[in-house]
LUMTORSE-934311 format. One record per residue: x, y, z of N, C-alpha, C in turn; residue number from 0. Coordinates in Angstrom, 3 decimals. Example, Ala and Ser with C-alpha at 12.3 -4.5 7.8 and 13.67 -1.06 7.14 Angstrom:
2
+----------+----------+----------+----------+----------+----------+----------+----------+----------+-----+
:   n_east :  n_north :     n_up :  ca_east : ca_north :    ca_up :   c_east :  c_north :     c_up : num :
+----------+----------+----------+----------+----------+----------+----------+----------+----------+-----+
:   13.190 :   -5.690 :    7.800 :   12.300 :   -4.500 :    7.800 :   13.200 :   -3.300 :    7.800 :   0 :
:   12.850 :   -2.250 :    7.080 :   13.670 :   -1.060 :    7.140 :   12.900 :    0.030 :    7.870 :   1 :
+----------+----------+----------+----------+----------+----------+----------+----------+----------+-----+
This chain:
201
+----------+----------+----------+----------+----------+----------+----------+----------+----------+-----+
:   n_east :  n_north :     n_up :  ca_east : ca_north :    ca_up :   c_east :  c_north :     c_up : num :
+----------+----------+----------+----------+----------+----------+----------+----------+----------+-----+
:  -26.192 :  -25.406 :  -54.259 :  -25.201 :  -24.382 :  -54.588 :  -25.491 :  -23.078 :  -53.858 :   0 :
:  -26.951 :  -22.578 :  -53.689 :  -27.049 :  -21.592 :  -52.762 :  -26.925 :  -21.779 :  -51.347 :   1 :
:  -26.937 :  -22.419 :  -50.968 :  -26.570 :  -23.010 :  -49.642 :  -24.602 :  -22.545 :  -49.422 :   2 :
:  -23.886 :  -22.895 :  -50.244 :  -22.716 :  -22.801 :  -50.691 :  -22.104 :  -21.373 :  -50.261 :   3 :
:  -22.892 :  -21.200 :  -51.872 :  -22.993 :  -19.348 :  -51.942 :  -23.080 :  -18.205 :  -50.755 :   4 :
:  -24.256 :  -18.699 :  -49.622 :  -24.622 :  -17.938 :  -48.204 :  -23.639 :  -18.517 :  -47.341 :   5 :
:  -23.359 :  -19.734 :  -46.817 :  -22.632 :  -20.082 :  -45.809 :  -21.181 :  -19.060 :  -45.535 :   6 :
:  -20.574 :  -18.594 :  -46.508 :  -20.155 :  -17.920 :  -46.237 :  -20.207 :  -16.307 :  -45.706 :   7 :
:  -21.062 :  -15.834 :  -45.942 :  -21.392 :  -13.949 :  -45.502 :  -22.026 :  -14.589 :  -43.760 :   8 :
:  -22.305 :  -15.608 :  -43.565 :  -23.146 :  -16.084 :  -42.683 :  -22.020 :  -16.798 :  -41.419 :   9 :
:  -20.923 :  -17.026 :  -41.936 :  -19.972 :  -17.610 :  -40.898 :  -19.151 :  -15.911 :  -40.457 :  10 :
:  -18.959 :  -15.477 :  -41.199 :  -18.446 :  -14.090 :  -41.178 :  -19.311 :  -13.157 :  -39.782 :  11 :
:  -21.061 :  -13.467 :  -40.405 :  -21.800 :  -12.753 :  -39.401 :  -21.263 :  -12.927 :  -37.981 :  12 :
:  -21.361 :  -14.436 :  -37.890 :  -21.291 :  -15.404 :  -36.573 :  -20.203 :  -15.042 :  -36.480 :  13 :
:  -19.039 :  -15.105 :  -36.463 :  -17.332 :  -14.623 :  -36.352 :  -17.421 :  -13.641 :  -35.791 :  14 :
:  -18.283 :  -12.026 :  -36.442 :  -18.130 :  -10.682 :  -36.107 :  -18.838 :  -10.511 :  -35.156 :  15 :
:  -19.532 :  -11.195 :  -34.806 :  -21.221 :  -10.792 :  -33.358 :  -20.190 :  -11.673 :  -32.259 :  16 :
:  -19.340 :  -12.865 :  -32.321 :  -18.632 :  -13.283 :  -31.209 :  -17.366 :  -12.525 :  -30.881 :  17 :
:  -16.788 :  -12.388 :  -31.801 :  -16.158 :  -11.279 :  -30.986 :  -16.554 :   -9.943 :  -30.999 :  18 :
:  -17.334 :   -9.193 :  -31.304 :  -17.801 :   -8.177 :  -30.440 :  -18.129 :   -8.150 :  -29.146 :  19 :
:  -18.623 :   -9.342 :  -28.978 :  -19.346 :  -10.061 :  -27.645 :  -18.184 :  -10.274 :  -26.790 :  20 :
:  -17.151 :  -10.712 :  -27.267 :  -15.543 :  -11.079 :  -26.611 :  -15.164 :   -9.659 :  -26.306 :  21 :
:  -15.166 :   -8.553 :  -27.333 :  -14.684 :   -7.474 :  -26.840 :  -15.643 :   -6.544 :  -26.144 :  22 :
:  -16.669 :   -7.132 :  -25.832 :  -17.671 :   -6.298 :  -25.082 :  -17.613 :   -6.892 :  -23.217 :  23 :
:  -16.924 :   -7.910 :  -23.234 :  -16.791 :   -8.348 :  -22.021 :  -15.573 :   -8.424 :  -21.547 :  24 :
:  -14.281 :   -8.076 :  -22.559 :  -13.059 :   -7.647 :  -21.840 :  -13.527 :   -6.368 :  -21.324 :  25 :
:  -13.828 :   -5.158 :  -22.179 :  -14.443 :   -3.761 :  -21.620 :  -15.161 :   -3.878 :  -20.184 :  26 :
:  -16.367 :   -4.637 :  -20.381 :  -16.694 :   -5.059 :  -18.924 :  -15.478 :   -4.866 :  -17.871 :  27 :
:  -14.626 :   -5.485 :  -17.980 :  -13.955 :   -6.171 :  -16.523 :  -13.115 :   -5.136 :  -16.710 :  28 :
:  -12.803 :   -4.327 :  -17.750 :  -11.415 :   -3.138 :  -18.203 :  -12.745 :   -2.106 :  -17.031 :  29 :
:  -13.371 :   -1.566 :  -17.261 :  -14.234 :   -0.769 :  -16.675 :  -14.381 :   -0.872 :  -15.304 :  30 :
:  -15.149 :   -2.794 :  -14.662 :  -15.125 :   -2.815 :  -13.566 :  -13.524 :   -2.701 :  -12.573 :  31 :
:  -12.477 :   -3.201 :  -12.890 :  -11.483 :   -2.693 :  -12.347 :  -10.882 :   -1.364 :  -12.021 :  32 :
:  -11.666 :   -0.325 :  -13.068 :  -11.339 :    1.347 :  -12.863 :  -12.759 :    1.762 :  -11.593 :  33 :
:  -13.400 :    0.583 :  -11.308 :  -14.386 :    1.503 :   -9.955 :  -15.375 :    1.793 :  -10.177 :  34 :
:  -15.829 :    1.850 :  -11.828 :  -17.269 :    2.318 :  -12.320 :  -18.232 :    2.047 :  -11.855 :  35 :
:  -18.707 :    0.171 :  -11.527 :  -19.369 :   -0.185 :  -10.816 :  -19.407 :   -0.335 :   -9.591 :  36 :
:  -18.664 :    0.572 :   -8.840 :  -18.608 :    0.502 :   -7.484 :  -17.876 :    0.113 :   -6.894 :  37 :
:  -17.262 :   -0.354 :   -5.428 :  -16.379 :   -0.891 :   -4.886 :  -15.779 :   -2.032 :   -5.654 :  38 :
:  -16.411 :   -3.113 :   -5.455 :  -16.336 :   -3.846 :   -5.859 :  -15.676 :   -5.173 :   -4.606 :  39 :
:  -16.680 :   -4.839 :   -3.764 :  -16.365 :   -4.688 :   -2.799 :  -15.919 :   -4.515 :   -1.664 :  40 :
:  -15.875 :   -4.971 :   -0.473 :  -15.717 :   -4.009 :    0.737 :  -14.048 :   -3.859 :    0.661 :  41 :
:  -13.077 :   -3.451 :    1.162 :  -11.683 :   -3.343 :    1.491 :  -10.960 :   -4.804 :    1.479 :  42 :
:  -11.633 :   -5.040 :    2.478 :  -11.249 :   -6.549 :    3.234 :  -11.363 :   -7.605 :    1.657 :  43 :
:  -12.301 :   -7.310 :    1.005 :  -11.859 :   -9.077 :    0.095 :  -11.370 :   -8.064 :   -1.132 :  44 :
:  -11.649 :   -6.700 :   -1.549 :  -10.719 :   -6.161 :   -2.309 :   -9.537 :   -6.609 :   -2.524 :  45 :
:   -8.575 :   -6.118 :   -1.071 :   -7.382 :   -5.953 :   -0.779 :   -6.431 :   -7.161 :   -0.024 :  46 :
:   -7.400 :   -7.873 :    0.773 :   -6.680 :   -8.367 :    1.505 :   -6.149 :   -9.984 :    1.339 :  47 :
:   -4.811 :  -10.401 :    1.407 :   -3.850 :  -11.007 :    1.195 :   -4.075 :  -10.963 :   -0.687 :  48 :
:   -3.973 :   -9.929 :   -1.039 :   -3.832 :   -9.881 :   -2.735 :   -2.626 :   -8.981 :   -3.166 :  49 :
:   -2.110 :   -9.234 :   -4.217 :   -0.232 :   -8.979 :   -4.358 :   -0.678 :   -7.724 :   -5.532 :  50 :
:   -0.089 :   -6.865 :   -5.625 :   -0.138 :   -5.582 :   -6.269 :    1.288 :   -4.849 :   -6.803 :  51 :
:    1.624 :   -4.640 :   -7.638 :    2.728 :   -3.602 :   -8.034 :    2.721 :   -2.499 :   -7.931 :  52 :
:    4.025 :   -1.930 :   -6.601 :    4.049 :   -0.728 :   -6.362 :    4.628 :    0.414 :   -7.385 :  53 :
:    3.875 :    1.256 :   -7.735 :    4.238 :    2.267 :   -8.656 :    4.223 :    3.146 :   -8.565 :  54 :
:    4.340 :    3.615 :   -7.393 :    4.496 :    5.150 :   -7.031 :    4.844 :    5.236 :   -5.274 :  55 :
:    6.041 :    6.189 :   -4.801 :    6.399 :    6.054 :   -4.152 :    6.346 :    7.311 :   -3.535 :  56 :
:    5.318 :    7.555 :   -2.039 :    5.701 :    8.908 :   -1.674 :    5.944 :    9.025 :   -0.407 :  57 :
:    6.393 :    8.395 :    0.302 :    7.880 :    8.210 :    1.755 :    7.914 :    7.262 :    2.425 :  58 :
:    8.404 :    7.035 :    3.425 :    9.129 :    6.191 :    4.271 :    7.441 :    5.014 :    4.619 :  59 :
:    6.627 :    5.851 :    4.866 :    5.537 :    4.582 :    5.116 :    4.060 :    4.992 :    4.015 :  60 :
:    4.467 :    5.308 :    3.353 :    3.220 :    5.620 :    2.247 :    3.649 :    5.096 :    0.867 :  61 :
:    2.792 :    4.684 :   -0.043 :    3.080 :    4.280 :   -1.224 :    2.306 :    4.083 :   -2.155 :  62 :
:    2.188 :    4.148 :   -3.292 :    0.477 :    3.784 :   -4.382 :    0.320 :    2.291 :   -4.811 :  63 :
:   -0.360 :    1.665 :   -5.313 :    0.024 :    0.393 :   -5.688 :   -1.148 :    0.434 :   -6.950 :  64 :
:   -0.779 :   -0.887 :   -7.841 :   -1.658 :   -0.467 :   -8.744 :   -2.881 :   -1.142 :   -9.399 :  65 :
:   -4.094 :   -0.843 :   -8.150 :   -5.458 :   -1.119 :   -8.718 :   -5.522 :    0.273 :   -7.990 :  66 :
:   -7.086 :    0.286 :   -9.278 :   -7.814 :    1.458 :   -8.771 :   -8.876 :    1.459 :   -7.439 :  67 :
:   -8.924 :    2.793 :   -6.763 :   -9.298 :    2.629 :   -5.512 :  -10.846 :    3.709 :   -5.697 :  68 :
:  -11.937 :    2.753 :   -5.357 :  -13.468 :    2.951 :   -5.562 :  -13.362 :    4.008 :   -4.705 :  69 :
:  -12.990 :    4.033 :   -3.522 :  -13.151 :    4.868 :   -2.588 :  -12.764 :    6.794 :   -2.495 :  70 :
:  -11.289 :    6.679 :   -3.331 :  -10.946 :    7.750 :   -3.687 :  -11.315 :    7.805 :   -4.909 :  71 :
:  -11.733 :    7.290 :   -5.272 :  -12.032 :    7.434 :   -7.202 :  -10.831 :    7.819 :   -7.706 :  72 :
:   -9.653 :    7.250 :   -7.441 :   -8.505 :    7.166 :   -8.194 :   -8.136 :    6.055 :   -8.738 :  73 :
:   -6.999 :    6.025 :   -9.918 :   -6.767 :    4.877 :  -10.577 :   -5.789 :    4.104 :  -10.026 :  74 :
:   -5.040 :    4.575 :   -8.735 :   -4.443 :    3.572 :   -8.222 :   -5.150 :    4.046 :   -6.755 :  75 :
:   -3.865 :    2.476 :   -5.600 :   -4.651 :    2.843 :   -4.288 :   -3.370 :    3.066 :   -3.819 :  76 :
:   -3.495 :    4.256 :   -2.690 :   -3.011 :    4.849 :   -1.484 :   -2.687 :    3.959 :   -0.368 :  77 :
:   -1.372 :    3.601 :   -0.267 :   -1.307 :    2.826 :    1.426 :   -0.554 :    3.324 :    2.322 :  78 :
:   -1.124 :    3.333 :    3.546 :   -0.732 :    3.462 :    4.256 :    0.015 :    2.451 :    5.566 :  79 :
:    0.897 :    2.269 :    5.806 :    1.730 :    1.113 :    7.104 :    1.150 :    1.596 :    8.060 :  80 :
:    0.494 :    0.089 :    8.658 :   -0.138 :   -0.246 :    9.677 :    0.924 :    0.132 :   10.912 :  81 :
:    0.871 :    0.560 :   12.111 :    1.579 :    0.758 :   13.058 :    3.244 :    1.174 :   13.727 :  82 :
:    2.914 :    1.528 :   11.901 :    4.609 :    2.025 :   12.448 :    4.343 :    3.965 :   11.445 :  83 :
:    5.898 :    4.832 :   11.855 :    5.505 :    6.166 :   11.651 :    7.168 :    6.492 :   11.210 :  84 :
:    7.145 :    6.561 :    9.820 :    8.489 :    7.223 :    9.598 :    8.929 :    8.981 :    9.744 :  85 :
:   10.253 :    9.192 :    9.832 :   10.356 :   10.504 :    9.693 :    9.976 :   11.107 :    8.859 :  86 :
:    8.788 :   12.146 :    8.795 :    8.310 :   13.178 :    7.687 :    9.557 :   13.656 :    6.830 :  87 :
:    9.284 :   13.510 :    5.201 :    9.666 :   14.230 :    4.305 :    9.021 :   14.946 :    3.652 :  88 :
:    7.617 :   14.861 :    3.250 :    6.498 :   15.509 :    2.151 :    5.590 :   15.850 :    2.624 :  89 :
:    4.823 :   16.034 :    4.223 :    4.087 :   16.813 :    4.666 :    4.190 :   18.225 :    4.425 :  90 :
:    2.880 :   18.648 :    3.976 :    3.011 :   20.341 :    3.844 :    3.373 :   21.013 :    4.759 :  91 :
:    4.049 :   22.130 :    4.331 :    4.287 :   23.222 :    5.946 :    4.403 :   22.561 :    7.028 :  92 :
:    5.354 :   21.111 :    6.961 :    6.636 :   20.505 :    8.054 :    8.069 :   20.486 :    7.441 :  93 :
:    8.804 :   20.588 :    8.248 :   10.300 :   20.781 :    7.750 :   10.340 :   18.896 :    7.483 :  94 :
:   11.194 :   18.929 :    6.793 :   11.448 :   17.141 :    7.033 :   12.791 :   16.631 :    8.081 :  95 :
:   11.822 :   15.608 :    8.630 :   13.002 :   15.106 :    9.906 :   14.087 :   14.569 :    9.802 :  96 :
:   14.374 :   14.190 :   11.089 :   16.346 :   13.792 :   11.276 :   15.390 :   12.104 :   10.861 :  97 :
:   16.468 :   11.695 :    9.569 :   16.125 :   10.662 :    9.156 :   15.492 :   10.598 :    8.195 :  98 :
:   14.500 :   11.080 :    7.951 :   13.126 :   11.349 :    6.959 :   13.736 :   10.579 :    5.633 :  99 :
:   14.421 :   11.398 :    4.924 :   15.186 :   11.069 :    3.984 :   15.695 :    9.629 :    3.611 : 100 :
:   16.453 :    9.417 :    4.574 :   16.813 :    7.743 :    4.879 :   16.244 :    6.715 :    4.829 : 101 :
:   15.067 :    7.415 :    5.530 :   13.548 :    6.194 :    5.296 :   12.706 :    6.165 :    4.137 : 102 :
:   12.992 :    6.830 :    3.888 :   12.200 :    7.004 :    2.450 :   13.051 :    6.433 :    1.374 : 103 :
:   14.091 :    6.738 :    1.207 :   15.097 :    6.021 :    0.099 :   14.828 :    4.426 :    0.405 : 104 :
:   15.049 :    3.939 :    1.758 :   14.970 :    3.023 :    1.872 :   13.768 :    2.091 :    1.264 : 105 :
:   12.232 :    2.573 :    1.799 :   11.511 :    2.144 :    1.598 :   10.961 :    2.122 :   -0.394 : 106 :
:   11.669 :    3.094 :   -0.694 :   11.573 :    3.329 :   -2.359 :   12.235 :    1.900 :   -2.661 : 107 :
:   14.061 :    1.854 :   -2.419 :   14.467 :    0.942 :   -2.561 :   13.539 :   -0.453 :   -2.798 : 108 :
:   12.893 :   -0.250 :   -1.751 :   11.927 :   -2.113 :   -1.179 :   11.000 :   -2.365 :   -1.795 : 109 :
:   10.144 :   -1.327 :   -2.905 :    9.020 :   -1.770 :   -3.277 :    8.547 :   -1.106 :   -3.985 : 110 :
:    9.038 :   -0.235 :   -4.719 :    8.828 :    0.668 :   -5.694 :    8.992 :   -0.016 :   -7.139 : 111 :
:    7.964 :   -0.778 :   -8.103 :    8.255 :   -1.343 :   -9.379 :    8.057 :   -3.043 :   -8.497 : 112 :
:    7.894 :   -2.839 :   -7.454 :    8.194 :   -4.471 :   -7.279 :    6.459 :   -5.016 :   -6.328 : 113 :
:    6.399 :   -6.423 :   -6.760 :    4.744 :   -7.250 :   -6.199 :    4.927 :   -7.418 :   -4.894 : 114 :
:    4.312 :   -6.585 :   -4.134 :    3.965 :   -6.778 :   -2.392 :    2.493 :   -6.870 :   -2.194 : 115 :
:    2.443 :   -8.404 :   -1.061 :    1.528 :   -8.405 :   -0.692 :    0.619 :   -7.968 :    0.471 : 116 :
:   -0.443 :   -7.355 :    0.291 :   -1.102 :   -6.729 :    1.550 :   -1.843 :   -7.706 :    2.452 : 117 :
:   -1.919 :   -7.022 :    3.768 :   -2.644 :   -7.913 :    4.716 :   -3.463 :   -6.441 :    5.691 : 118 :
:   -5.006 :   -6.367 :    6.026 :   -5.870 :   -5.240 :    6.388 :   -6.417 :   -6.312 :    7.482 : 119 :
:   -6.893 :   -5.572 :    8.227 :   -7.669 :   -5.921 :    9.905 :   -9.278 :   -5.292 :    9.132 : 120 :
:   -9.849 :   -6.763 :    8.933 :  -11.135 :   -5.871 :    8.572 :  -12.054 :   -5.045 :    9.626 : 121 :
:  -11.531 :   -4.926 :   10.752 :  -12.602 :   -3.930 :   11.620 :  -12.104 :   -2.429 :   11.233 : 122 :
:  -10.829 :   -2.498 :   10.429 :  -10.379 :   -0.867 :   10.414 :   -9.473 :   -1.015 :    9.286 : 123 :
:   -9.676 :   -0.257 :    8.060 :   -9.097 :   -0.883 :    6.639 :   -9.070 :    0.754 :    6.303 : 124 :
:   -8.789 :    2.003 :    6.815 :   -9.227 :    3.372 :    5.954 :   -8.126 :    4.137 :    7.224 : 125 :
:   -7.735 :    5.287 :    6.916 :   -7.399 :    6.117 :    7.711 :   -8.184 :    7.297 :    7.828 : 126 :
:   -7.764 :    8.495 :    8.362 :   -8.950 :    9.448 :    8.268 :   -8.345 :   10.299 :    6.862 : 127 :
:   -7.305 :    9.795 :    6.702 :   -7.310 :   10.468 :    4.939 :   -7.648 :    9.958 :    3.539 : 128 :
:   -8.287 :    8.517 :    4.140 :   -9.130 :    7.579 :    3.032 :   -7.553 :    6.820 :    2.583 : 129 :
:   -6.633 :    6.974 :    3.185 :   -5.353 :    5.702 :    2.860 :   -6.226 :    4.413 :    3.504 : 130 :
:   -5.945 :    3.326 :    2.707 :   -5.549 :    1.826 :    3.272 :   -4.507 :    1.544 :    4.239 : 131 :
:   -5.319 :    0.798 :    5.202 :   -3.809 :    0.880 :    6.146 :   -3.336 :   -0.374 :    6.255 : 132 :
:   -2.382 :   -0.922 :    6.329 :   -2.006 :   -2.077 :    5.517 :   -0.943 :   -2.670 :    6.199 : 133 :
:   -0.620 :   -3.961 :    6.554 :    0.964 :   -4.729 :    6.534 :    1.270 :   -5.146 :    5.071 : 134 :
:    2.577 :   -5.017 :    4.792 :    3.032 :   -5.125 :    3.432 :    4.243 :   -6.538 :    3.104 : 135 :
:    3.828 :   -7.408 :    2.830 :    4.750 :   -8.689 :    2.903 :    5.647 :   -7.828 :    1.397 : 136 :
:    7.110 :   -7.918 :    1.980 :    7.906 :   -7.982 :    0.690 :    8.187 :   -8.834 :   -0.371 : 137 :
:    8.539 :   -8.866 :   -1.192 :    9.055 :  -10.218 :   -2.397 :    9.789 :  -11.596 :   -1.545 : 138 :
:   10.498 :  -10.824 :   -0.753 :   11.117 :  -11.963 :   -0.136 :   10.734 :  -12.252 :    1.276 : 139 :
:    9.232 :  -11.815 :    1.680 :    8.609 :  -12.362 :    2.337 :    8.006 :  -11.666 :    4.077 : 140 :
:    9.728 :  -10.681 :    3.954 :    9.611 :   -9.752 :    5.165 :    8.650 :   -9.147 :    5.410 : 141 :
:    7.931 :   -8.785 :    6.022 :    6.524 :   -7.300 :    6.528 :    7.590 :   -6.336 :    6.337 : 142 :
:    7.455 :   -5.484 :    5.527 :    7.695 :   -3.997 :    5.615 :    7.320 :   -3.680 :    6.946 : 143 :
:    6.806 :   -3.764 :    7.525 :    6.156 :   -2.718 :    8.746 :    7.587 :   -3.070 :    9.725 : 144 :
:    7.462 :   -4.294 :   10.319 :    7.997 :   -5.033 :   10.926 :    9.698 :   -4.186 :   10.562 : 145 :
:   10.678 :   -4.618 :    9.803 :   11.875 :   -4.666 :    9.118 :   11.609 :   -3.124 :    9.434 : 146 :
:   11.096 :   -1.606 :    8.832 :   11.404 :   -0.461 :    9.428 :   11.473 :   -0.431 :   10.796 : 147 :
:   10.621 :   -0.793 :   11.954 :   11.275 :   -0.439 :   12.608 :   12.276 :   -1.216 :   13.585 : 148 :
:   12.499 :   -2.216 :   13.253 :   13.678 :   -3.507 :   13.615 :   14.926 :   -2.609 :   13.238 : 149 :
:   15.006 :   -2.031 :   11.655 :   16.183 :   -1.728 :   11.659 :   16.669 :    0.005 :   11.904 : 150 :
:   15.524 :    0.385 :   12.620 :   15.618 :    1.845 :   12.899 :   15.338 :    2.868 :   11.794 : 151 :
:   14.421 :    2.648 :   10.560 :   13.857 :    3.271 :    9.674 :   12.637 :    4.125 :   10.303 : 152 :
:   11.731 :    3.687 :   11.109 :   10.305 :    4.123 :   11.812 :   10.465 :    3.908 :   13.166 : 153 :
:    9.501 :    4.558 :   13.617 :    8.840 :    4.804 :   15.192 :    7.944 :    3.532 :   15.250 : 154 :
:    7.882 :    2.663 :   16.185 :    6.371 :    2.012 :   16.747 :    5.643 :    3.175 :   17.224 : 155 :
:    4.645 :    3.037 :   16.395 :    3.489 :    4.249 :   16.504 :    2.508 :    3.733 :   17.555 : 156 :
:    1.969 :    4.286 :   19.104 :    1.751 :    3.600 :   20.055 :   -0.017 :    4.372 :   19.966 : 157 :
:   -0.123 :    4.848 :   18.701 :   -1.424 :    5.467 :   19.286 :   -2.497 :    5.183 :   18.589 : 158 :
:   -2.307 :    3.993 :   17.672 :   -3.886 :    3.408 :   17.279 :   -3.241 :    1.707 :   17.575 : 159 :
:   -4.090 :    0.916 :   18.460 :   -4.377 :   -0.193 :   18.862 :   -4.084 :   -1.018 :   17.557 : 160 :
:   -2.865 :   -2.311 :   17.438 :   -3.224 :   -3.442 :   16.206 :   -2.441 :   -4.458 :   16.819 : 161 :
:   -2.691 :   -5.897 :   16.291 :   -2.161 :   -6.901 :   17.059 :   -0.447 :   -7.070 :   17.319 : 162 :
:   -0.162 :   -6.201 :   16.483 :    1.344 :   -6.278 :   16.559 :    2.210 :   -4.755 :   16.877 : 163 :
:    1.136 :   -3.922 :   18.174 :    1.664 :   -3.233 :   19.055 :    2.931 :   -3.609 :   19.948 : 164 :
:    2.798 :   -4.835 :   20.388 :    3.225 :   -5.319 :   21.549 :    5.079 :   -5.218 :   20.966 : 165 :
:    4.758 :   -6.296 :   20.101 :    6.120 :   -6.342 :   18.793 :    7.025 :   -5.318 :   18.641 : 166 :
:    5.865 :   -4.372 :   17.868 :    6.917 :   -3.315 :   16.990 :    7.780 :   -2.309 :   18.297 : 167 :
:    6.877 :   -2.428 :   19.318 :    7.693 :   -1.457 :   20.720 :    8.425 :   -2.113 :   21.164 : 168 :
:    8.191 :   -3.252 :   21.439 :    9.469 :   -4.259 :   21.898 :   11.029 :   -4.071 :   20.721 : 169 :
:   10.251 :   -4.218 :   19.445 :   11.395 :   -3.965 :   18.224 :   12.059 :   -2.990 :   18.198 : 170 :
:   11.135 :   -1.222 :   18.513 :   11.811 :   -0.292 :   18.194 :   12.858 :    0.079 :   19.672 : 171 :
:   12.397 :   -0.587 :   20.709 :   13.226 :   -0.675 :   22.242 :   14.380 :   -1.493 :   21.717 : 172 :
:   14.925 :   -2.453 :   20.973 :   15.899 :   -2.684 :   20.622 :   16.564 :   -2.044 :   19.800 : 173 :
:   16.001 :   -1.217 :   18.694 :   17.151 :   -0.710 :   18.000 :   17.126 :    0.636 :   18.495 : 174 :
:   16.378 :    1.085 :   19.430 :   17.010 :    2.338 :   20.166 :   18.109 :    1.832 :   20.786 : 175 :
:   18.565 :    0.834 :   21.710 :   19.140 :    0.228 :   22.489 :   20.343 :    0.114 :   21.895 : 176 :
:   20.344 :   -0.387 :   20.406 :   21.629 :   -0.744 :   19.570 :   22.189 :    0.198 :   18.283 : 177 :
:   20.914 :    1.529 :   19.157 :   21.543 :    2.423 :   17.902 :   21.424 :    2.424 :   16.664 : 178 :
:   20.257 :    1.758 :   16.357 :   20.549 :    1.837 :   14.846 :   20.084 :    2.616 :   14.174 : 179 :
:   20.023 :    2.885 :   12.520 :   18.974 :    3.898 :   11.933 :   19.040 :    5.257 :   12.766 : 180 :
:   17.597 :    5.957 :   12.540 :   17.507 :    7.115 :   13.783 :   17.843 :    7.529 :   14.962 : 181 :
:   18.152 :    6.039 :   15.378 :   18.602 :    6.170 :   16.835 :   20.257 :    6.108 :   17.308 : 182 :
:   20.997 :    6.478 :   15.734 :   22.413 :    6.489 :   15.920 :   22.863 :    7.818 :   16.389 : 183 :
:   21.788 :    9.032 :   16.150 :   23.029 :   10.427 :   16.234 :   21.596 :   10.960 :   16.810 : 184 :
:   20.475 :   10.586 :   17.362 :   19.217 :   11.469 :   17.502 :   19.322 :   12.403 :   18.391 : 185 :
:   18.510 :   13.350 :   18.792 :   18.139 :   14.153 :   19.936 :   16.594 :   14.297 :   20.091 : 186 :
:   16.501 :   14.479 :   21.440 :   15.502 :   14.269 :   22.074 :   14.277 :   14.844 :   20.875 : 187 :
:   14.667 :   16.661 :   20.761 :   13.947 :   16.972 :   19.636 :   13.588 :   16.638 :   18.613 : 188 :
:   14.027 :   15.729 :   18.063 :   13.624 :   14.998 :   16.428 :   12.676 :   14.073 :   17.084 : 189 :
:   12.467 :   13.206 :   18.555 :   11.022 :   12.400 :   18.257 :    9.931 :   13.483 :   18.223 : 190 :
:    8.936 :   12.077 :   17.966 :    7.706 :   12.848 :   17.504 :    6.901 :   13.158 :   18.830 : 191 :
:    6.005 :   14.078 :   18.715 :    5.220 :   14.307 :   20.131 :    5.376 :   13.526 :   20.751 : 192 :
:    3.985 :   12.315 :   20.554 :    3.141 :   10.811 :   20.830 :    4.160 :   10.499 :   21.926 : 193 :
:    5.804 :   10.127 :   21.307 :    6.469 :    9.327 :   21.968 :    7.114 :   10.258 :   23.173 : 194 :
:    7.405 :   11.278 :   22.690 :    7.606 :   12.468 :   24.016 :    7.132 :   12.299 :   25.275 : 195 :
:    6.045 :   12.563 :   25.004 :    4.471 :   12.502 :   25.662 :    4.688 :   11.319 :   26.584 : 196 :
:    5.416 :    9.920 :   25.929 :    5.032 :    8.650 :   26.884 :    6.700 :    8.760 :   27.419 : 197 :
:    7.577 :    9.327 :   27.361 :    8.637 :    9.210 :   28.349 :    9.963 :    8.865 :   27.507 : 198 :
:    9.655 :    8.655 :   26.106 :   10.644 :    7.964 :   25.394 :   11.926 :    9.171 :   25.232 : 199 :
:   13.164 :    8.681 :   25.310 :   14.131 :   10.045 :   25.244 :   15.186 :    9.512 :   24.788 : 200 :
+----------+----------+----------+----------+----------+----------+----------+----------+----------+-----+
């Protein structure tokens, strides 16, 4: 009968010490995902080909997504589009460009609330403002990078080296060609230096 009597305060013990133990190791992983323990590691198996919800949107090729980023010690991460350069809207002390606007709605439109997946070049995964620099597969499969400047949203940005230089200039030489996007009403003055600089008009 005492046997009886204890088994119970004693299954209770065992009940309350396992899940503490249960809720001591969700905390774990609630913690390691905010960065506490560190990277967790490097960029490359962080980030790369892993799908994220964009939740914050701040222009035409920038955007937040939502894990936290070890690096900035913020709770989400900063991306930045790999090789392409939309018209400025939110740079400090710049006016915003012919287009700016356009590209940015657009790109809000594409991925703002919605799961895109990233793809990083692990020899170069950071910008010099600690953004991720990133190709962005859409829901339905497109590269963001690619699709701005195909449809005249962005510049092929010709001045950091990535495998799909060759592409996006070939791309943005067509929709200069067909007018589209930026390149329907532009003047010389609205490109950006970079492309000045190489002859583009």
């Amino acid at each position: 009968m005492a046997s009886r009597r204890t088994g119970g305060p004693v299954r209770r013990r065992i009940l309350r010490r396992t899940a503490l133990a249960a809720l001591a190791l969700v905390g774990v992983f609630a913690i390691d995902r905010l960065g506490v323990f560190g990277a967790g590691g490097d960029d490359f198996t962080r980030y790369d080909n892993h799908a994220f919800r964009v939740v914050k949107h701040v222009d035409g090729d920038t955007f937040d997504v939502d894990i936290p980023d070890p690096h900035r010690h913020k709770r989400t991460t900063r991306l930045r589009l790999w090789g392409v350069d939309t018209p400025e809207t939110v740079k400090p002390g710049a006016k915003i460009d012919h287009f700016g606007p356009e590209a940015s709605l657009f790109t809000d439109e594409q991925t703002t609330g919605k799961i895109v997946r990233l793809h990083l070049l692990a020899r170069h995964t950071r910008d010099k403002y600690g953004r991720l620099l990133v190709y962005v597969d859409l829901p339905d499969g497109q590269m963001l990078n690619r699709v701005l400047v195909e449809r005249g949203y962005a510049y092929a940005d010709p001045r950091f080296g990535h495998p799909y230089q060759r592409e996006f200039a070939t791309l943005m030489n067509q929709a200069r060609h067909n007018r589209r996007g930026l390149w329907a009403d532009y003047q010389e003055a609205d490109l950006p230096e970079y492309l000045r600089e190489r002859g583009v008009r």
